[in-house]
Every structure is written in C-alpha cells, then in structure tokens.
N, CA and C atoms as a LAMMPS dump frame, in Angstrom:
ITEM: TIMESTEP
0
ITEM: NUMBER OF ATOMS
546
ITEM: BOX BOUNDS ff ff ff
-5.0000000000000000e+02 5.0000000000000000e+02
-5.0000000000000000e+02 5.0000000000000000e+02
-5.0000000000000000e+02 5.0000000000000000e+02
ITEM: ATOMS id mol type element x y z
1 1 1 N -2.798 -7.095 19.204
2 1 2 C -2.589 -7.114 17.767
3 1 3 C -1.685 -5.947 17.384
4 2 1 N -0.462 -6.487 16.335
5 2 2 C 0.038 -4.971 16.107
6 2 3 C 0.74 -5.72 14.716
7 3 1 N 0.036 -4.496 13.377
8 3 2 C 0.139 -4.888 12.095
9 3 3 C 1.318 -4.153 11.557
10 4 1 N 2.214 -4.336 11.268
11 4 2 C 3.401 -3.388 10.296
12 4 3 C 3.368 -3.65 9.27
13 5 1 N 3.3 -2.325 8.281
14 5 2 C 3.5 -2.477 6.955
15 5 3 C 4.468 -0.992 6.693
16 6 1 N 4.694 -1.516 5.19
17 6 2 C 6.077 -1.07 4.594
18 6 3 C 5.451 -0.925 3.129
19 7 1 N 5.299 0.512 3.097
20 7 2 C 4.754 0.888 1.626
21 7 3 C 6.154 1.343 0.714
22 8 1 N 6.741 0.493 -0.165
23 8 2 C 7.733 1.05 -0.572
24 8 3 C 7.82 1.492 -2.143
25 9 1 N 9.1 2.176 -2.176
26 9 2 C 9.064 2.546 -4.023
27 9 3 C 9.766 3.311 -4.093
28 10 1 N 9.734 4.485 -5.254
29 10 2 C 10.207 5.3 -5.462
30 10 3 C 9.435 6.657 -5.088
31 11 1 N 10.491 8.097 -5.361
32 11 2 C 9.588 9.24 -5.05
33 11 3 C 8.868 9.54 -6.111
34 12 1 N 7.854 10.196 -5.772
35 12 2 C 7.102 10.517 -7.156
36 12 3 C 5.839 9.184 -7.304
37 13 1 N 5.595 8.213 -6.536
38 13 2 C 4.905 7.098 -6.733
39 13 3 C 3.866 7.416 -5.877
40 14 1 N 3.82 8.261 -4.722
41 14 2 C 2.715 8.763 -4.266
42 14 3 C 2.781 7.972 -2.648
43 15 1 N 4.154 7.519 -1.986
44 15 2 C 3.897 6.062 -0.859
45 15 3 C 3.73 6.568 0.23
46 16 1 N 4.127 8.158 0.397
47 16 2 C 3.561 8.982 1.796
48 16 3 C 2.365 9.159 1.895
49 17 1 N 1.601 8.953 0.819
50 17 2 C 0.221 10.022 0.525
51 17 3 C -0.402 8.395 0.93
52 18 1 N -0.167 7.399 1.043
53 18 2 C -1.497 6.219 0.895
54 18 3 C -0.827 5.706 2.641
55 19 1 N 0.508 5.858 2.836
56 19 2 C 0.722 5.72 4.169
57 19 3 C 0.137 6.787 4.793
58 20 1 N -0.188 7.877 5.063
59 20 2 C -0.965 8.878 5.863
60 20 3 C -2.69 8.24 5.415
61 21 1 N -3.23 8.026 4.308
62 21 2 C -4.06 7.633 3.881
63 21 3 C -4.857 6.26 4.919
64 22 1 N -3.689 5.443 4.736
65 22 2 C -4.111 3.862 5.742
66 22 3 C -3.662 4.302 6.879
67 23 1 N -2.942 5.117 7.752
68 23 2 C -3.116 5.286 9.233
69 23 3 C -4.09 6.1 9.19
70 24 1 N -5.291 7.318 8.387
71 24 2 C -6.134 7.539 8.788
72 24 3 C -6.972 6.552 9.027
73 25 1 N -7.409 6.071 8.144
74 25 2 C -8.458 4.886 7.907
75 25 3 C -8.631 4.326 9.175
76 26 1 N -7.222 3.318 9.805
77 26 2 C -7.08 2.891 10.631
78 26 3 C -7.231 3.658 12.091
79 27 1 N -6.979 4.833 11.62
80 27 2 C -6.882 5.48 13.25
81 27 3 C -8.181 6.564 13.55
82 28 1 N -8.636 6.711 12.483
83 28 2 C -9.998 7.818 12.784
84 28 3 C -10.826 7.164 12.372
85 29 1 N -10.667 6.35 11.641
86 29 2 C -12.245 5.952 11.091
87 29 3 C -12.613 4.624 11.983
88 30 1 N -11.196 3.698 11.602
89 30 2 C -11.73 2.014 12.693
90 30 3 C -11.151 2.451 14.038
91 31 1 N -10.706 3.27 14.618
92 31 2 C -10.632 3.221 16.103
93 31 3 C -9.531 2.535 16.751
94 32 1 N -8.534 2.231 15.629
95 32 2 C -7.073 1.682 16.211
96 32 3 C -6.445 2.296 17.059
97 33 1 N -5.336 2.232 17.366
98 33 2 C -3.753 2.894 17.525
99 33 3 C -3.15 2.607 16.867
100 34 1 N -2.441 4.552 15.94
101 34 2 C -2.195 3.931 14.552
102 34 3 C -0.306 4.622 14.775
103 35 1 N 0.628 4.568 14.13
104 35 2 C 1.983 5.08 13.666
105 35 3 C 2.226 5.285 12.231
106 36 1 N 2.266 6.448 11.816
107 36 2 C 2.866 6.03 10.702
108 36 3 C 4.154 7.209 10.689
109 37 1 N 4.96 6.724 9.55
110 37 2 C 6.695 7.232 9.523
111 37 3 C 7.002 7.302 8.083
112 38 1 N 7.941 7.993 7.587
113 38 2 C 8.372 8.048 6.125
114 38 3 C 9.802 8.224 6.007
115 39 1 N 10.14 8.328 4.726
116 39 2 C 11.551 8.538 4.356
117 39 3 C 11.776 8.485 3.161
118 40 1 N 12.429 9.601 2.59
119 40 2 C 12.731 9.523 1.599
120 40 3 C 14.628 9.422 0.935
121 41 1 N 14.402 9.312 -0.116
122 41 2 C 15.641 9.956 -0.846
123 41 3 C 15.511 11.748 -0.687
124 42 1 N 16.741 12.267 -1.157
125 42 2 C 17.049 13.817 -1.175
126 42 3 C 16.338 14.556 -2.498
127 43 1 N 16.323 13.252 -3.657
128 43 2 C 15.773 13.902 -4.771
129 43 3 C 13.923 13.888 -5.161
130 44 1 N 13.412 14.713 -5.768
131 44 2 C 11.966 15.034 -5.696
132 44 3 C 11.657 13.85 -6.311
133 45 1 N 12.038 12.907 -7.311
134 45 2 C 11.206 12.378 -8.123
135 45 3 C 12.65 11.164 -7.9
136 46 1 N 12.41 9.839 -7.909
137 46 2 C 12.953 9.02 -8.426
138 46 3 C 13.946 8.214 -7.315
139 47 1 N 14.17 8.758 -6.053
140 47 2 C 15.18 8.244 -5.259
141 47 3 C 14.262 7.626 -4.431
142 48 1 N 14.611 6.765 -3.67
143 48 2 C 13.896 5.875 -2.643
144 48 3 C 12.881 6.499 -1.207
145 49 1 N 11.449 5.701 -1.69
146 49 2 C 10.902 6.227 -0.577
147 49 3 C 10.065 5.021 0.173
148 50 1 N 9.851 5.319 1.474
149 50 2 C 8.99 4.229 2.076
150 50 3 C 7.956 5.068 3.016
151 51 1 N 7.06 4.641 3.259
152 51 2 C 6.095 4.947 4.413
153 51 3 C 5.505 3.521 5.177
154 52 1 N 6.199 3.761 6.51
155 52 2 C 5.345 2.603 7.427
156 52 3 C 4.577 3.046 8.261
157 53 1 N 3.696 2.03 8.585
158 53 2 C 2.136 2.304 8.985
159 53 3 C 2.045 1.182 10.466
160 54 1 N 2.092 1.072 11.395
161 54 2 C 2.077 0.342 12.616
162 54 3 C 0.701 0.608 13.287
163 55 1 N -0.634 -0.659 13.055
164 55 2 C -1.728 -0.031 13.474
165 55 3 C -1.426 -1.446 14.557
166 56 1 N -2.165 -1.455 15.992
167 56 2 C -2.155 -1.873 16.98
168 56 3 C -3.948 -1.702 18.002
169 57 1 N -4.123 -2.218 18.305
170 57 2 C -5.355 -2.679 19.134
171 57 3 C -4.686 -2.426 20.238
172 58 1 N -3.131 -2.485 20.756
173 58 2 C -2.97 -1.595 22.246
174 58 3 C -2.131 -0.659 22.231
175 59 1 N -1.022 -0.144 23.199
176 59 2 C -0.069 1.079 22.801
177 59 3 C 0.876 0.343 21.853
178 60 1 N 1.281 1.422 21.389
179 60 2 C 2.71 1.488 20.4
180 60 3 C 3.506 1.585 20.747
181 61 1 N 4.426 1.258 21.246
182 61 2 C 5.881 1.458 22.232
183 61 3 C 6.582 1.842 21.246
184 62 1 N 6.842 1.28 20.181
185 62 2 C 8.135 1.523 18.901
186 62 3 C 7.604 1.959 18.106
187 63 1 N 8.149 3.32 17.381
188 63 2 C 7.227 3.703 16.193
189 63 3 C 7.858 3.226 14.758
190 64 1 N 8.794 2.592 15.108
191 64 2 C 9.777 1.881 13.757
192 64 3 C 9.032 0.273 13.485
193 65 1 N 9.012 -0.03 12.17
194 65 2 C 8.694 -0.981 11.516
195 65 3 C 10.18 -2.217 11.029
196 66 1 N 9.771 -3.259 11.97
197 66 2 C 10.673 -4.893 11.996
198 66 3 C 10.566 -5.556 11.609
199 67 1 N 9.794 -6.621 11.725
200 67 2 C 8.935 -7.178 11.505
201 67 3 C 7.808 -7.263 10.897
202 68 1 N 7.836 -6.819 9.234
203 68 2 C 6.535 -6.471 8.462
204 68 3 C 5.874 -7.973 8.375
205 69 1 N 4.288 -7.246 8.356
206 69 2 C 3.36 -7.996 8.166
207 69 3 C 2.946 -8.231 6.665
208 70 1 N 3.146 -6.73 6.278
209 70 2 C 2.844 -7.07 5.102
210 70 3 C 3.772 -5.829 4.235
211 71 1 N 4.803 -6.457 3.244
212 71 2 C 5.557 -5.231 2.372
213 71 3 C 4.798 -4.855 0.84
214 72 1 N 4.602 -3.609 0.411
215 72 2 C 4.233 -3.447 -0.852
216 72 3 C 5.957 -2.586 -1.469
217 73 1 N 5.823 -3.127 -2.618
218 73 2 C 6.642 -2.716 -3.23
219 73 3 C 6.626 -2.157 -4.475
220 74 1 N 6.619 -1.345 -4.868
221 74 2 C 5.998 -0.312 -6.228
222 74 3 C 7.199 -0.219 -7.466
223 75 1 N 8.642 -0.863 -6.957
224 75 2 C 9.742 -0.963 -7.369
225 75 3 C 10.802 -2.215 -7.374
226 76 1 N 11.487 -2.628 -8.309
227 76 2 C 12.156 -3.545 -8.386
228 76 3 C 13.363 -3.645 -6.878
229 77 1 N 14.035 -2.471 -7.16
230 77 2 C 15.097 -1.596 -6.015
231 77 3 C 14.52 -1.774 -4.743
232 78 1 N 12.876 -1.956 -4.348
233 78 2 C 12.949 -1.508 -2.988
234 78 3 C 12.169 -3.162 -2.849
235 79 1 N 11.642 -3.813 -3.45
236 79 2 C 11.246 -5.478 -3.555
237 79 3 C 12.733 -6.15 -2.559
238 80 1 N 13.89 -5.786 -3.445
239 80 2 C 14.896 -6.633 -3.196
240 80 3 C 15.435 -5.8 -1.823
241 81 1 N 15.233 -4.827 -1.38
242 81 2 C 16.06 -4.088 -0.269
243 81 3 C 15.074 -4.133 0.846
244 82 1 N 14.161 -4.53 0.633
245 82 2 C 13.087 -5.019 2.124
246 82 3 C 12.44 -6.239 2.337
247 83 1 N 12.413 -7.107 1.064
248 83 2 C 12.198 -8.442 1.278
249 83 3 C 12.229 -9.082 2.409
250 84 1 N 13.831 -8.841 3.074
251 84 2 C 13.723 -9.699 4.086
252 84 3 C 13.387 -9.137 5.554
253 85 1 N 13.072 -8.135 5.398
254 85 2 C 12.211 -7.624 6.305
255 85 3 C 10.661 -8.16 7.033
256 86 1 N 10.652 -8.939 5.885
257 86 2 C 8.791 -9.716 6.114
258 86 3 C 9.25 -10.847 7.335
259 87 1 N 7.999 -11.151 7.963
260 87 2 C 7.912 -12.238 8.966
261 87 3 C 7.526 -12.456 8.323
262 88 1 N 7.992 -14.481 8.644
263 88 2 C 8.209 -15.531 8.194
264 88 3 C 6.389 -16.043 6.857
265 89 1 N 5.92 -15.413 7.62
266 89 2 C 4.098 -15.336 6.991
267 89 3 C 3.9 -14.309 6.557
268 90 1 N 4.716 -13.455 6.428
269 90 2 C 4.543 -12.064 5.935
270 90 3 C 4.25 -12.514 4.331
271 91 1 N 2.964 -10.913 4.127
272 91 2 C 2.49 -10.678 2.575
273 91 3 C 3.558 -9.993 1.974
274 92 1 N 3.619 -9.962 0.756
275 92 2 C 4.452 -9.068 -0.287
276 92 3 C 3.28 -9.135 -1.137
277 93 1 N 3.291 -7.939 -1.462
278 93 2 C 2.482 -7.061 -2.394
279 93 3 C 3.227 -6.739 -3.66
280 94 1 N 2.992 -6.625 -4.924
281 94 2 C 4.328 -5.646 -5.794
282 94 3 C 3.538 -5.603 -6.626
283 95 1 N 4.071 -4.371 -7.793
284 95 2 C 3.599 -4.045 -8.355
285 95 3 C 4.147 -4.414 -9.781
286 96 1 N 3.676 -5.432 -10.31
287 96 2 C 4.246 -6.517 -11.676
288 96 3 C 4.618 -5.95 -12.752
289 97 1 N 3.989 -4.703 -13.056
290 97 2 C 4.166 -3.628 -14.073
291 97 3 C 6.165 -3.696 -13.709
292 98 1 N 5.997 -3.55 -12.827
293 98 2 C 8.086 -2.653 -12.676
294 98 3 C 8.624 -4.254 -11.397
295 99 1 N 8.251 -4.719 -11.343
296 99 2 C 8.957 -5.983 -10.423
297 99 3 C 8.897 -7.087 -11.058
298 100 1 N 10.096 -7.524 -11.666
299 100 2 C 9.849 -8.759 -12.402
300 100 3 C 10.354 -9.752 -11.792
301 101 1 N 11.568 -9.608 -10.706
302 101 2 C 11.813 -10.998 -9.834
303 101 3 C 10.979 -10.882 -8.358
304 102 1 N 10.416 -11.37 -8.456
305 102 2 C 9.933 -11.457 -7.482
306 102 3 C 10.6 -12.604 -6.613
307 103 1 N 10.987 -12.067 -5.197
308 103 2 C 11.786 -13.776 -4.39
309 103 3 C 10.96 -14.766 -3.677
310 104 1 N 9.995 -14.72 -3.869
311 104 2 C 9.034 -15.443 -3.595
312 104 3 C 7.469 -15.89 -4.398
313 105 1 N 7.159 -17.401 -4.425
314 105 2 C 6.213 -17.554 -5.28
315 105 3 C 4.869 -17.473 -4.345
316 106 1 N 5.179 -16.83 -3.28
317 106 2 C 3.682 -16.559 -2.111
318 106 3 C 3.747 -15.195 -2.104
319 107 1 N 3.749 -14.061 -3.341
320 107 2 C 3.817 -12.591 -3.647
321 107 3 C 2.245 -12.372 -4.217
322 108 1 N 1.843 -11.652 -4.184
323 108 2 C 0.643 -10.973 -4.9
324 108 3 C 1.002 -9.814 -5.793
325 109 1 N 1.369 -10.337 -7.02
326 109 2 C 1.824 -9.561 -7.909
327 109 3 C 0.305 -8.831 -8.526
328 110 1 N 0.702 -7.696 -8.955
329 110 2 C -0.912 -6.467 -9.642
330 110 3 C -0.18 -5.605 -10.193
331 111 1 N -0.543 -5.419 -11.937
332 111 2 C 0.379 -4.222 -11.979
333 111 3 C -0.626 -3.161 -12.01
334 112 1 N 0.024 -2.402 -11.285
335 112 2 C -0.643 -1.046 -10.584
336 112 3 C -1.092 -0.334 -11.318
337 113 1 N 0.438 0.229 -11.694
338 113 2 C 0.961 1.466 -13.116
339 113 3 C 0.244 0.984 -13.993
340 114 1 N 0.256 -0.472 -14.949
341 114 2 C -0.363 -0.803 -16.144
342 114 3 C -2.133 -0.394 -15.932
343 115 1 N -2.432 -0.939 -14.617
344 115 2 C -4.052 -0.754 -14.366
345 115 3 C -4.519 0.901 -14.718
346 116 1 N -3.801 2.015 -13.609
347 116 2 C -3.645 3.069 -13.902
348 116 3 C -3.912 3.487 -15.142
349 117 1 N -2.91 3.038 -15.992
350 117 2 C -2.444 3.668 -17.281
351 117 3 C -3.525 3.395 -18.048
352 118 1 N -4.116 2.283 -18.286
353 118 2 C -4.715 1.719 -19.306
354 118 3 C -6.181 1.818 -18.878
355 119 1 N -7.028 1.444 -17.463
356 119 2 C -7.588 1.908 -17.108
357 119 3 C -8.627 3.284 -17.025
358 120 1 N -7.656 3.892 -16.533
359 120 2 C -8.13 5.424 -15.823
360 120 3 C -7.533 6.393 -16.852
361 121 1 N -6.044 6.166 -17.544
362 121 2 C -5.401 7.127 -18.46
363 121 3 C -4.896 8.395 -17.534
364 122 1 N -4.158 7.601 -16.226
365 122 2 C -3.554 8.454 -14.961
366 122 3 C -2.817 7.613 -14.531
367 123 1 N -1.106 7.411 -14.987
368 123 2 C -0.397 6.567 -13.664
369 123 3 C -0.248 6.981 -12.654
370 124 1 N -0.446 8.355 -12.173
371 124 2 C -0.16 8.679 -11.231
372 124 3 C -1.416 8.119 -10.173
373 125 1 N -2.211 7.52 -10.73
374 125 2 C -3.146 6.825 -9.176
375 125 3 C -3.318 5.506 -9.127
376 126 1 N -1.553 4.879 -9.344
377 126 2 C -1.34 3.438 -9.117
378 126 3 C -1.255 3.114 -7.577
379 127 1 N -0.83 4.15 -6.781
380 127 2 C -0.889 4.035 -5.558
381 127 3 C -2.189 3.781 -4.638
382 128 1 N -2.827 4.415 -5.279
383 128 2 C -4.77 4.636 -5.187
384 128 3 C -5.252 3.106 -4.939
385 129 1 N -4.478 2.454 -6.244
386 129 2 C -4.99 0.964 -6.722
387 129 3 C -4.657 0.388 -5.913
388 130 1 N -3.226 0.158 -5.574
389 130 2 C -2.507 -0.575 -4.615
390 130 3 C -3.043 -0.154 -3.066
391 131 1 N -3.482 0.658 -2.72
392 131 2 C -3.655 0.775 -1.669
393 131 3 C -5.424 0.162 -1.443
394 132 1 N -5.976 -0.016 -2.545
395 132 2 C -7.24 -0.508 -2.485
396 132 3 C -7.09 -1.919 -2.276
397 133 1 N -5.856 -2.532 -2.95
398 133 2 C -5.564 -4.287 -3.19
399 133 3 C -5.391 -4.438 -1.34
400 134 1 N -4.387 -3.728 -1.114
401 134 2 C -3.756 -3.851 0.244
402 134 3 C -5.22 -4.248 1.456
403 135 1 N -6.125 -3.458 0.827
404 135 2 C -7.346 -3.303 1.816
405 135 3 C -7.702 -4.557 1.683
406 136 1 N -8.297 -4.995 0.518
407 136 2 C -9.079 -6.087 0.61
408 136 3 C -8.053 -7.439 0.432
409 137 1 N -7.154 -7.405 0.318
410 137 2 C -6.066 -8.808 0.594
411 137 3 C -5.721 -8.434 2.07
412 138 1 N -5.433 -7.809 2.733
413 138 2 C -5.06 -7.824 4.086
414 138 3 C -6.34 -7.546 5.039
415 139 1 N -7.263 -7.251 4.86
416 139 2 C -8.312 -7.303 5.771
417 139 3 C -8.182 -5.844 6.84
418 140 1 N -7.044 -5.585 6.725
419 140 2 C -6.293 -4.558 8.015
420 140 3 C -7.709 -3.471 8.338
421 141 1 N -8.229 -2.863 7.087
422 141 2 C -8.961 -1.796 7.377
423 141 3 C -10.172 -1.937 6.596
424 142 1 N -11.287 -1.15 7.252
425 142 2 C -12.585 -1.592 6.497
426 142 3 C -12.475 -0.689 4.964
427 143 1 N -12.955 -1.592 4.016
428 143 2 C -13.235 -0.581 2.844
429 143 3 C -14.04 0.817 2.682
430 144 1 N -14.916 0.859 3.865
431 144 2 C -15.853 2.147 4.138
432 144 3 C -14.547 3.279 4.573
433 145 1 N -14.09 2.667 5.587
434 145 2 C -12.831 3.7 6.198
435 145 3 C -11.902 3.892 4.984
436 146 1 N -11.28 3.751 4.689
437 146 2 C -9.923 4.05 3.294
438 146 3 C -11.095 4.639 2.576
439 147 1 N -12.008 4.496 2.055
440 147 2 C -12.635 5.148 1.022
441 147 3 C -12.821 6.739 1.67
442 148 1 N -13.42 6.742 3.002
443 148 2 C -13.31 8.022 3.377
444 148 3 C -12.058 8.813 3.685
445 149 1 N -11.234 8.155 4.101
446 149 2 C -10.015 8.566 3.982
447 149 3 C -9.265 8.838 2.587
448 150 1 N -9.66 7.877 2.012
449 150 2 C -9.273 9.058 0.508
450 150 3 C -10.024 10.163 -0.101
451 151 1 N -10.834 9.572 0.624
452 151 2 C -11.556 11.272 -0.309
453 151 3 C -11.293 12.344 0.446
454 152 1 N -11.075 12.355 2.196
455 152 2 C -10.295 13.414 2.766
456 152 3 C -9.148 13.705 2.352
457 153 1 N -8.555 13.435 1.489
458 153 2 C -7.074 13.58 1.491
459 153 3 C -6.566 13.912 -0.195
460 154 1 N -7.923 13.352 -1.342
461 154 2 C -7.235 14.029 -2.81
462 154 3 C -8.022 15.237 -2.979
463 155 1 N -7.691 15.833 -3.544
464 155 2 C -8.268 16.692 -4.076
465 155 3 C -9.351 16.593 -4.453
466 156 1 N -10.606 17.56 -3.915
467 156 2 C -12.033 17.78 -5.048
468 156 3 C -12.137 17.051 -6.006
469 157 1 N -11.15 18.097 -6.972
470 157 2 C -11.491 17.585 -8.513
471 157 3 C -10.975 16.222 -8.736
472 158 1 N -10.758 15.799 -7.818
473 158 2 C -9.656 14.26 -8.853
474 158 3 C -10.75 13.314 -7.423
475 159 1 N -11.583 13.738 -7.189
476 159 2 C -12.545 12.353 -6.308
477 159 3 C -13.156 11.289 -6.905
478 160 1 N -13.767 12.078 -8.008
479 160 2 C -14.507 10.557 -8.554
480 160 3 C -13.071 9.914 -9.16
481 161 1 N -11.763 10.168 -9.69
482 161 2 C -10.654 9.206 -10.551
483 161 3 C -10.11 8.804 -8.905
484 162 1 N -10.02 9.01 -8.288
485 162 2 C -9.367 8.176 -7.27
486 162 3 C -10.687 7.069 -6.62
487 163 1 N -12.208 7.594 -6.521
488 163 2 C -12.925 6.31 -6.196
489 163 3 C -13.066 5.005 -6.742
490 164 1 N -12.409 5.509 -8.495
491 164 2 C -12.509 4.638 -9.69
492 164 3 C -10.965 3.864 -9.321
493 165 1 N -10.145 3.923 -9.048
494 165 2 C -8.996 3.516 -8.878
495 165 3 C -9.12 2.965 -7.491
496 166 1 N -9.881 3.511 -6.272
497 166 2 C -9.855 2.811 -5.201
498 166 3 C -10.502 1.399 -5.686
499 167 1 N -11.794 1.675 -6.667
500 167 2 C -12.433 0.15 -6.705
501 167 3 C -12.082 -0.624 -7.779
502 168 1 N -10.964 -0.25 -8.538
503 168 2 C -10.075 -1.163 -9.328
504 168 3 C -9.536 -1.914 -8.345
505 169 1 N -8.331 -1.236 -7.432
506 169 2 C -7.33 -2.102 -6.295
507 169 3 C -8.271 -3.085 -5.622
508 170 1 N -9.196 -2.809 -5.118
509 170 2 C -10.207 -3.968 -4.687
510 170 3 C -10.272 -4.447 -5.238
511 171 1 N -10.771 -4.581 -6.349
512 171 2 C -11.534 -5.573 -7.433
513 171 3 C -9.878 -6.516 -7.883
514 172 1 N -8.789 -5.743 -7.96
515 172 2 C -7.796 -6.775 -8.147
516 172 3 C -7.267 -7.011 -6.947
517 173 1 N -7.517 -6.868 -5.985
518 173 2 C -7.218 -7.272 -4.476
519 173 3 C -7.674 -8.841 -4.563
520 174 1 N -9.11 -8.802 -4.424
521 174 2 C -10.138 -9.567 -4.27
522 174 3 C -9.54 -10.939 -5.263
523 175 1 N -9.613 -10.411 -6.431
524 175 2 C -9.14 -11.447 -7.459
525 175 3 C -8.094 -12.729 -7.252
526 176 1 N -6.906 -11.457 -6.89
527 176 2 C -5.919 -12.094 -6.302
528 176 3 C -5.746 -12.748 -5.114
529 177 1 N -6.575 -12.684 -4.309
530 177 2 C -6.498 -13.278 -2.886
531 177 3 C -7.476 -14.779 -3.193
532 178 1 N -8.459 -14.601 -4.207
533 178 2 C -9.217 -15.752 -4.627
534 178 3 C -8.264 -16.875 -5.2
535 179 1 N -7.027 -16.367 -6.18
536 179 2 C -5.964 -16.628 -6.603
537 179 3 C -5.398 -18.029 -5.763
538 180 1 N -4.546 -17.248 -4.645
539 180 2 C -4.29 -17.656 -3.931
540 180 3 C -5.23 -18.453 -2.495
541 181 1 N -6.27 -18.541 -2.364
542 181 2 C -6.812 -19.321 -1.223
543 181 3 C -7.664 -20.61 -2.123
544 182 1 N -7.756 -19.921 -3.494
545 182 2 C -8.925 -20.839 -4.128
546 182 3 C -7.669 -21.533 -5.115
C-alpha cells in the first residue's frame, strides 16, 4: 500500500503544519512508513504552498508525490495547478469557501474558511477542519491518531479550539462522504 497526498494552497493557510500533522499520525501513532515534503513560495503569506505526505505499509523508495491519491486544495490557483496530478480514482478535496470551479463533479467540496470563521470565530483553523474531513473521507489514519497528533503539535492554549475544529472537519467529512456513497 502506498497513499500520496498533496495538501495544497496558499502560505499563511497553515498546509505544512497539517502535513507534518498527518505524517505524524500516520507514522507514530498507526505504525506506517511515513514521507512527508513541502514547498513553498519566497513570500511569508500568500505565495504558493504544498505539503505531501507518502504513507506506505512497505519502504518508500521515492520521497516525491505522482500519482496523488488524494489532492486537497485550500485555493482556486493550486485546484487548477495539481488537478491533474490525481490518479484516475483519485479524491479532490477543496475548500468551497475560495474554489469555485471545481474540474470535476466527483470533488468533495467543504468550506473550511467559512466553517472556521463562522463556527469557531478563527480562520486561521480551516486547516484543522480540513485535515479532520481528510481523516474521515479517506480512511488513511485513525481519528484517535490525528487527534493526538494535533494536540502534540498546537499550542497549549489553542487545544481545546483546534479539538473543536478537528471535530467540525469530521463531522463535515462524514457528511460529505454520506453525500457521495448514499
């Protein structure tokens, strides 16, 4: 088994922090073999960023991401510049708040940011959300693991607003995957 994903967006959206986030999960908590990789733009806030995550049940030979299994996209700009990156069954994830074409009608659109915003009264833990949807629409990692893995990884003070945002992304994970199978 070997899963690639492609957390994409802009900087400032938080896509390193939930890619280190899901290769913990995956690699300390469920016992995978995990990769993960990043990249950004030059500027702090606003230029293009991605984090891929390559978890595997045997070695990793390539630590680069081809063949995604599953792309999230947090941005209109990075929807259309990795799209075709997905295998042929590949998920797309996006975030509906800021992606309005979506190129495919087999997408799991959630808006993140709007949930965030309106929600919690924090966009900054749309990533939180999305990375909760990712869990429970892709199956990849147990919800016990990512939950501990986020709480290793935010801050103290902001634990209980990121547990509240982890179990939003589920709860619209879940929804949406009912969406689509039901």
């Amino acid at each position: 088994m070997r899963y690639e994903v492609r957390l994409s967006g802009s900087g400032g959206q938080g896509l390193i922090l939930i890619g280190i986030i899901l290769a913990e999960a995956a690699g300390i908590y469920d016992g995978k073999n995990v990769v993960q990789t990043q990249s950004y733009g030059p500027e702090a806030r606003g230029g293009a960023s991605k984090s891929e995550v390559i978890i595997s049940d045997g070695t990793i030979y390539y630590p680069k991401a081809t063949q995604l299994d599953l792309l999230l996209s947090m941005t209109q700009k990075s929807c259309d510049e990795y799209y075709l990156d997905l295998k042929k069954d590949g998920m797309l994830i996006v975030d509906s708040t800021l992606v309005h074409q979506v190129p495919t009608n087999q997408a799991f659109g959630i808006p993140f940011t709007h949930l965030a915003k309106e929600e919690l009264g924090k966009p900054f833990v749309a990533n939180i959300i999305a990375i909760g949807a990712i869990a429970r629409i892709s199956g990849i990692v147990k919800e016990a693991s990512l939950t501990e893995a986020v709480l290793k990884r935010v801050p103290p003070w902001s634990a209980d607003l990121n547990k509240k945002a982890l179990q939003i992304g589920m709860a619209e994970g879940k929804k949406a995957a009912a969406k689509i199978s039901g």
